[in-house]
Backbone as XML, in Angstrom:
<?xml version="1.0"?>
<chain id="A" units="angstrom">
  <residue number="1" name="UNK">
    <atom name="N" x="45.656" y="-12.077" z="-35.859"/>
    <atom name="CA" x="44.804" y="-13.165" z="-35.432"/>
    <atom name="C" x="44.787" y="-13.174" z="-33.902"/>
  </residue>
  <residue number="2" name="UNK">
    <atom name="N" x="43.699" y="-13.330" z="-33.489"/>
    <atom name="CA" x="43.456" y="-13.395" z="-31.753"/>
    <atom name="C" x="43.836" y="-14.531" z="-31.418"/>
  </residue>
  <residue number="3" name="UNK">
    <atom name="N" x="44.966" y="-14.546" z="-30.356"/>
    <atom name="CA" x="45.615" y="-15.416" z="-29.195"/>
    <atom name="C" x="44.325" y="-16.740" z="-29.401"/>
  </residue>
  <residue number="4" name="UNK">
    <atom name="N" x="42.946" y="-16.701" z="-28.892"/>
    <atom name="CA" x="42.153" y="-17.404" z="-28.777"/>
    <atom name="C" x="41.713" y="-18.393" z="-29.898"/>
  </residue>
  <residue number="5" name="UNK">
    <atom name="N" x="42.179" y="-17.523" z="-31.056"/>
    <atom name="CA" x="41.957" y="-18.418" z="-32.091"/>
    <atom name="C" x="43.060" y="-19.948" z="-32.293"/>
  </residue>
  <residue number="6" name="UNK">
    <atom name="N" x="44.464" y="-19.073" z="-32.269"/>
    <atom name="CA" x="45.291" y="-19.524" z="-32.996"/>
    <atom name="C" x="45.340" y="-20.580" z="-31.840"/>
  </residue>
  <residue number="7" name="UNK">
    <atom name="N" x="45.327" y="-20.276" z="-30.377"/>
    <atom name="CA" x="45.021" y="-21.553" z="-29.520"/>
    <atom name="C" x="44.220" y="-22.900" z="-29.768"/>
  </residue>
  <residue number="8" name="UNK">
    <atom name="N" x="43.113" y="-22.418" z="-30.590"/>
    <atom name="CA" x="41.968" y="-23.468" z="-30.964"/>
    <atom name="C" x="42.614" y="-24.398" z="-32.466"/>
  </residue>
  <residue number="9" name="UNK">
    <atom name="N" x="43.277" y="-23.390" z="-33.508"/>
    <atom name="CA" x="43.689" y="-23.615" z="-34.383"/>
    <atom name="C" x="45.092" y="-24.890" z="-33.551"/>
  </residue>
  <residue number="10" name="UNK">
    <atom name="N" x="45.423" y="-24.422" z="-33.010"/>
    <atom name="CA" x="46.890" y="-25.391" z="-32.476"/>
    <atom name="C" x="46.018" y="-26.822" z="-31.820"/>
  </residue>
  <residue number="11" name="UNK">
    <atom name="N" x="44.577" y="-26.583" z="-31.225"/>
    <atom name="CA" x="44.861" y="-27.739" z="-30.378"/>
    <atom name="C" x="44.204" y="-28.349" z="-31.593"/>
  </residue>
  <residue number="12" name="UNK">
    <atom name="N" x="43.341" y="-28.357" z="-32.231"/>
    <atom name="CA" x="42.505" y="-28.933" z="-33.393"/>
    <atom name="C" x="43.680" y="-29.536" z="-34.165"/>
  </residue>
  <residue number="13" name="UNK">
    <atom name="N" x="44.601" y="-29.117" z="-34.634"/>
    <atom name="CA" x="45.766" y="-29.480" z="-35.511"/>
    <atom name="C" x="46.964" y="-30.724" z="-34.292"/>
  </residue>
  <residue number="14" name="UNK">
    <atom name="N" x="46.838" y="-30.723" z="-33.091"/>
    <atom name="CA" x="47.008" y="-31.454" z="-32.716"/>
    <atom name="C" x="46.523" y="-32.958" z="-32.315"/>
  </residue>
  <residue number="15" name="UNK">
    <atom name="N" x="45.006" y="-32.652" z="-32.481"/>
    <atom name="CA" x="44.021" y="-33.590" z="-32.094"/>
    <atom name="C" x="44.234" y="-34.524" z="-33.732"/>
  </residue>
  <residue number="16" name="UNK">
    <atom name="N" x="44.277" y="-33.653" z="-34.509"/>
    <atom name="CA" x="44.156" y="-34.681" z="-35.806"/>
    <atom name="C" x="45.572" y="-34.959" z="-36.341"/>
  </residue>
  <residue number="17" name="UNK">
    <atom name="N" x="46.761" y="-34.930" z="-35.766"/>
    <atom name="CA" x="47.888" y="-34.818" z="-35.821"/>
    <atom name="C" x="48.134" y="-35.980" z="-35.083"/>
  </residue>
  <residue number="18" name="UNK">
    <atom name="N" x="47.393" y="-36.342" z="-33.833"/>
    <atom name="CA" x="47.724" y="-37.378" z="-32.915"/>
    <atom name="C" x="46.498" y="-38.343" z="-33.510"/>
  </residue>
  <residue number="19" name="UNK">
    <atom name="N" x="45.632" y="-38.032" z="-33.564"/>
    <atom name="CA" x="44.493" y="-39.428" z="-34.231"/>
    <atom name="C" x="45.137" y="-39.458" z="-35.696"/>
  </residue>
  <residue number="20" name="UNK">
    <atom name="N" x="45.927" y="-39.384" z="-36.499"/>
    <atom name="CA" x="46.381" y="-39.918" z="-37.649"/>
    <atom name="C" x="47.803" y="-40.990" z="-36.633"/>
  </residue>
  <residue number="21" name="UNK">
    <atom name="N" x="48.183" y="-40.078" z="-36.211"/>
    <atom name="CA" x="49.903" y="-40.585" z="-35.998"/>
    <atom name="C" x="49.377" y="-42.138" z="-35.023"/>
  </residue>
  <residue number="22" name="UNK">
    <atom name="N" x="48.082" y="-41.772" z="-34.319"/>
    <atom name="CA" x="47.616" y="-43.229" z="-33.465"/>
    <atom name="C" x="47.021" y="-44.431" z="-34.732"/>
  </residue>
  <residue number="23" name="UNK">
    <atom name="N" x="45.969" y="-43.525" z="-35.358"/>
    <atom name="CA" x="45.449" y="-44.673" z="-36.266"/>
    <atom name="C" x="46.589" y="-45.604" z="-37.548"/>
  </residue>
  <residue number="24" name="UNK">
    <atom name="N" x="47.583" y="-44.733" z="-37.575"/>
    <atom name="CA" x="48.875" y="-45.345" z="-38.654"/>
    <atom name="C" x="49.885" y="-46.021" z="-37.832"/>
  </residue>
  <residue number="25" name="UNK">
    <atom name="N" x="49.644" y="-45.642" z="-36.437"/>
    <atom name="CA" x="50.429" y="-46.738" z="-35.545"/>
    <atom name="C" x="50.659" y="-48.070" z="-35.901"/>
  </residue>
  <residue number="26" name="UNK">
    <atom name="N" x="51.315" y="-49.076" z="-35.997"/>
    <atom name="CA" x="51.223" y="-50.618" z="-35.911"/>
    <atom name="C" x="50.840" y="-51.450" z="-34.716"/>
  </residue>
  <residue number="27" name="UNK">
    <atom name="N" x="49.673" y="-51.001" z="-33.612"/>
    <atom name="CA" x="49.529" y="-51.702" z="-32.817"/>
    <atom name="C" x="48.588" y="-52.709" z="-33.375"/>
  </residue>
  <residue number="28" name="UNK">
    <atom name="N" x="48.473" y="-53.394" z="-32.170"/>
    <atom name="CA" x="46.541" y="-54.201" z="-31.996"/>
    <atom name="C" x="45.871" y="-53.140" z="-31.704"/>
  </residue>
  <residue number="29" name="UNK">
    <atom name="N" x="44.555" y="-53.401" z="-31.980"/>
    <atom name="CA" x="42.953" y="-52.821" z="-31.976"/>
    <atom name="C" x="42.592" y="-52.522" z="-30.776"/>
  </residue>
  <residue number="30" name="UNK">
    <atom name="N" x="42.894" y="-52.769" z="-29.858"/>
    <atom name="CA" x="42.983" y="-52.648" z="-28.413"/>
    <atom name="C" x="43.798" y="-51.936" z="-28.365"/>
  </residue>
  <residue number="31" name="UNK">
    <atom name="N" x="44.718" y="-51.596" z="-27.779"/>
    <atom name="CA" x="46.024" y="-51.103" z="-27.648"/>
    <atom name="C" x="45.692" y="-49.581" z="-28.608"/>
  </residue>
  <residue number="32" name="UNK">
    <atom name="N" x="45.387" y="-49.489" z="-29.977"/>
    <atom name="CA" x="45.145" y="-47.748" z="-30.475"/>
    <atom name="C" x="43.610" y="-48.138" z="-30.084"/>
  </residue>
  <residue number="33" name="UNK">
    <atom name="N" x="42.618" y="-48.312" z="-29.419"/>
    <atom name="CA" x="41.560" y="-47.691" z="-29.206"/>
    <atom name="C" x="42.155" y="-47.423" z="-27.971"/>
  </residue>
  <residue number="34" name="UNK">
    <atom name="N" x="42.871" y="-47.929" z="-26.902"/>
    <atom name="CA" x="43.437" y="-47.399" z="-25.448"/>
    <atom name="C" x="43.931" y="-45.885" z="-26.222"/>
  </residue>
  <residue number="35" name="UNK">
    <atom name="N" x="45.064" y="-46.100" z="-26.707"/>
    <atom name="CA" x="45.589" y="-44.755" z="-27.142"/>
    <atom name="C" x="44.256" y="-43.311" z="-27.636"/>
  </residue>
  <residue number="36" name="UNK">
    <atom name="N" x="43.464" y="-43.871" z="-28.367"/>
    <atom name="CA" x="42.797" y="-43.052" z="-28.846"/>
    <atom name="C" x="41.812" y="-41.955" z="-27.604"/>
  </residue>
  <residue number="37" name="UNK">
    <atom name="N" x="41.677" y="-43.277" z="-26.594"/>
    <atom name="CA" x="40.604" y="-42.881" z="-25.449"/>
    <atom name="C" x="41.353" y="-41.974" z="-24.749"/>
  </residue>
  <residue number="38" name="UNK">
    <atom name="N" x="42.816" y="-42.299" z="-24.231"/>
    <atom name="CA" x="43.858" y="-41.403" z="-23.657"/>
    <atom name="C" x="44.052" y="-39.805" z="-24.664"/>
  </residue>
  <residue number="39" name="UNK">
    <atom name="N" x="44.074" y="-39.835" z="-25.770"/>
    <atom name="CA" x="44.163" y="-39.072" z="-26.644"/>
    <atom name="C" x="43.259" y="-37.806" z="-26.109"/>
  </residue>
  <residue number="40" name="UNK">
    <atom name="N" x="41.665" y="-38.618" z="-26.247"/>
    <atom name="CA" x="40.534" y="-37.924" z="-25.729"/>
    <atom name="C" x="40.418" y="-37.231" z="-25.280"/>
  </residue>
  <residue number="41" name="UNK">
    <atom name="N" x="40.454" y="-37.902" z="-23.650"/>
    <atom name="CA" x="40.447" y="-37.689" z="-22.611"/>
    <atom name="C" x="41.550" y="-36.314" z="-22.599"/>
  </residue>
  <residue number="42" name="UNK">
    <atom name="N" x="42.669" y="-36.013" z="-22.920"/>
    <atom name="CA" x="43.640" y="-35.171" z="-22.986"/>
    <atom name="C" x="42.918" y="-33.970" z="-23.585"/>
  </residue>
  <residue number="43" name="UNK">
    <atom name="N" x="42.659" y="-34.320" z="-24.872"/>
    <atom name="CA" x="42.099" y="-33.311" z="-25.307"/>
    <atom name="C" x="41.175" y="-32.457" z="-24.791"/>
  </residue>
  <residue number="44" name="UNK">
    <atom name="N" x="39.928" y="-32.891" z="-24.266"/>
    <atom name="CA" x="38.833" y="-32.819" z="-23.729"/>
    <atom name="C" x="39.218" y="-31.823" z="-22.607"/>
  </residue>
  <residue number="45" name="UNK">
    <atom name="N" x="40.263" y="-32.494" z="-21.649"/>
    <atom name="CA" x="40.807" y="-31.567" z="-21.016"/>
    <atom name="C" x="41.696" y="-30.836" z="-20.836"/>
  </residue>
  <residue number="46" name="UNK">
    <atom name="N" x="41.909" y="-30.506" z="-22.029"/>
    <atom name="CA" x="42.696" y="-28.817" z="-22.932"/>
    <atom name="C" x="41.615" y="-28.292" z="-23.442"/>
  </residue>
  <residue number="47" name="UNK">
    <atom name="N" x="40.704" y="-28.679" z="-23.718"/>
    <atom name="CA" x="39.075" y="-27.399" z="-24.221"/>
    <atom name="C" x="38.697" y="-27.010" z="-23.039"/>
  </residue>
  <residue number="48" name="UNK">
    <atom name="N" x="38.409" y="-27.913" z="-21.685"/>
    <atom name="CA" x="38.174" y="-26.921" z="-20.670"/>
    <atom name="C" x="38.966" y="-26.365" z="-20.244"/>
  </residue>
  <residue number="49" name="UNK">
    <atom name="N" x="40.033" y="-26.426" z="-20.473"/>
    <atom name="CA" x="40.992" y="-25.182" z="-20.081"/>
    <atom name="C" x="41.179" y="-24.363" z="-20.820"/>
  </residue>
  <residue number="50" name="UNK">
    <atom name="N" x="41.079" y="-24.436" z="-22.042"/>
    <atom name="CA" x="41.212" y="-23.236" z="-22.895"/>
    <atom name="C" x="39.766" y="-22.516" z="-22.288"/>
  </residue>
  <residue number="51" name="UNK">
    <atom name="N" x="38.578" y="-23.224" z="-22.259"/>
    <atom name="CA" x="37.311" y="-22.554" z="-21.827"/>
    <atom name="C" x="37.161" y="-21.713" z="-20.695"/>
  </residue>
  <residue number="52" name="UNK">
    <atom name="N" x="37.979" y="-22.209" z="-19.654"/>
    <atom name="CA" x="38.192" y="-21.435" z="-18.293"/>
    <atom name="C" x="38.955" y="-20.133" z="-18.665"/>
  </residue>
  <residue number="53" name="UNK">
    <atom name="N" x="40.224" y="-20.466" z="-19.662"/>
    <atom name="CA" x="40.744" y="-19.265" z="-19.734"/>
    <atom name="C" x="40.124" y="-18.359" z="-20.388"/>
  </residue>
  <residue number="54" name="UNK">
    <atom name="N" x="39.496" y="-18.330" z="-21.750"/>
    <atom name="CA" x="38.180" y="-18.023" z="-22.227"/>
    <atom name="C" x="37.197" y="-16.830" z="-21.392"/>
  </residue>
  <residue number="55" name="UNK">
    <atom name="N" x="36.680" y="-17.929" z="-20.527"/>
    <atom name="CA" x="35.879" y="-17.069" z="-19.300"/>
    <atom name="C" x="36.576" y="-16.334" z="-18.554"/>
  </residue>
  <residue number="56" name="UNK">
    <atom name="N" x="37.567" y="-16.433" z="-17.947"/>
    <atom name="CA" x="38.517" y="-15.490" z="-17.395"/>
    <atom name="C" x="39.019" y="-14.107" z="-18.343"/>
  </residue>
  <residue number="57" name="UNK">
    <atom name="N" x="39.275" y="-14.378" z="-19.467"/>
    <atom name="CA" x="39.651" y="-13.206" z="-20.099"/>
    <atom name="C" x="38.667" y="-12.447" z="-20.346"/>
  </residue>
  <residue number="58" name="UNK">
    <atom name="N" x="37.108" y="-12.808" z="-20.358"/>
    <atom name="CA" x="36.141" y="-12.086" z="-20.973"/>
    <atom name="C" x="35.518" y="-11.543" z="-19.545"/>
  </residue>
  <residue number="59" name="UNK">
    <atom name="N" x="35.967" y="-11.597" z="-18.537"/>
    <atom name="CA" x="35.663" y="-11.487" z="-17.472"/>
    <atom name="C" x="36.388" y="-9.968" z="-16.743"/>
  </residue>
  <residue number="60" name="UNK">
    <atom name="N" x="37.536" y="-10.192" z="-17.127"/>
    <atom name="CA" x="38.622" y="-9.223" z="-16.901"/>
    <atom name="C" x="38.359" y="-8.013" z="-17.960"/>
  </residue>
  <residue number="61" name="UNK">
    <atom name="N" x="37.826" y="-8.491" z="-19.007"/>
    <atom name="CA" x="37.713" y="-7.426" z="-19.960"/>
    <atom name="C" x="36.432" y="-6.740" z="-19.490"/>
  </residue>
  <residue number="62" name="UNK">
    <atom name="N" x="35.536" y="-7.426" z="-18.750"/>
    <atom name="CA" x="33.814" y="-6.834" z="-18.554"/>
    <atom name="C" x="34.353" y="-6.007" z="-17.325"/>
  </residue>
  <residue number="63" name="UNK">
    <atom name="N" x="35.035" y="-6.375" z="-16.494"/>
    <atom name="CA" x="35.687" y="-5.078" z="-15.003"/>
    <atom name="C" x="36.285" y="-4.481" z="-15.839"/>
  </residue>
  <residue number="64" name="UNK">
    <atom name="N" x="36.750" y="-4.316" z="-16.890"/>
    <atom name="CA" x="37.299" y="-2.941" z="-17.305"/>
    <atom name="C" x="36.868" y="-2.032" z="-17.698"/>
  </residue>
  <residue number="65" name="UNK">
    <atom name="N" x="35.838" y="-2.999" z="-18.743"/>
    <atom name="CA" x="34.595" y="-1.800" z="-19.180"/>
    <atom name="C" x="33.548" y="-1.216" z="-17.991"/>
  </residue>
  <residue number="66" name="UNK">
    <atom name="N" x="33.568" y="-1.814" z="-16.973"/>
    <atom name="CA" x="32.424" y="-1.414" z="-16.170"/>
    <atom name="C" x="33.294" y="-0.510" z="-15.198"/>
  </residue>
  <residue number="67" name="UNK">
    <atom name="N" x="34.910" y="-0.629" z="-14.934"/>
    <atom name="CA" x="35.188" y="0.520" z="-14.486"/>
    <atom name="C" x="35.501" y="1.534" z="-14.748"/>
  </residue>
  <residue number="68" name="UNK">
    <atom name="N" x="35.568" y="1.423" z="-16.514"/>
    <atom name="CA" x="35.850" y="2.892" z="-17.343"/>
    <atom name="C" x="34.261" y="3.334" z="-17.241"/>
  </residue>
  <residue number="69" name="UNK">
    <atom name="N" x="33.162" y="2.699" z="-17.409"/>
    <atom name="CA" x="31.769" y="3.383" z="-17.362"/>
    <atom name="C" x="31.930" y="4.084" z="-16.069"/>
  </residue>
  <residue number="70" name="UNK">
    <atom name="N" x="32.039" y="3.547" z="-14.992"/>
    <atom name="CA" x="32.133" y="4.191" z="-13.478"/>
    <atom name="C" x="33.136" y="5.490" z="-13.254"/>
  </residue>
  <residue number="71" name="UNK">
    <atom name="N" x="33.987" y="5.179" z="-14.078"/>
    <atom name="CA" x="35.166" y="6.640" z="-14.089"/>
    <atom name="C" x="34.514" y="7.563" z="-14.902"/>
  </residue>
  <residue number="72" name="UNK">
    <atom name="N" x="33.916" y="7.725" z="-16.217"/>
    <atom name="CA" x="33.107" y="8.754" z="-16.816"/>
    <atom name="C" x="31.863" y="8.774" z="-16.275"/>
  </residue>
  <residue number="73" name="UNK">
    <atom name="N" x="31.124" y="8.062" z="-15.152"/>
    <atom name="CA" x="30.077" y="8.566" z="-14.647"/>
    <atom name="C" x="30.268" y="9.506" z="-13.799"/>
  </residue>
  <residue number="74" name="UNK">
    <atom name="N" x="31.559" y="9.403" z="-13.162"/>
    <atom name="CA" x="31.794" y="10.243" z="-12.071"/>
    <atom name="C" x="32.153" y="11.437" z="-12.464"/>
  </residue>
  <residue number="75" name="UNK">
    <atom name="N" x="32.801" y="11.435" z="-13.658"/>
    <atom name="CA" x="33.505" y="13.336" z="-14.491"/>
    <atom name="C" x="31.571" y="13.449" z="-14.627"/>
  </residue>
  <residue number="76" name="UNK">
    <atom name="N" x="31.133" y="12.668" z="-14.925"/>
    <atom name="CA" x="30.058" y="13.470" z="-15.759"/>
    <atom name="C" x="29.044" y="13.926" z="-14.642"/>
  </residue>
</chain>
């Protein structure tokens, strides 16, 4: 299984791991919608970071291919 997946698989299983463990909380209604928004917000920004890293890896992989094309252009 690709690194990228099992990353997505972990944060997804966390997101609904923490919105159960918030919604079975015993607070007030206020208090788990605060939690829930914090929750969010967290999450939200672990997808753009997984996304940056994402773009970075597919990035690193495109200079590789374009410098193995450039190394067999040159034998050839």
């Amino acid at each position: 299984m690709s690194t990228s997946k099992v990353i997505i698989g972990f944060l997804v299983g966390a997101a609904v791991g923490g919105a159960l463990g918030i919604l079975l909380a015993p607070d007030k209604g206020l208090e788990t919608r605060r939690k829930i928004r914090e929750k969010g917000s967290d999450i939200g920004d672990s997808i753009s970071e997984l996304g940056e890293s994402i773009k970075d890896k597919v990035n690193e992989m495109v200079d590789g291919v374009k410098e193995s094309f450039s190394r067999q252009k040159s034998i050839v």
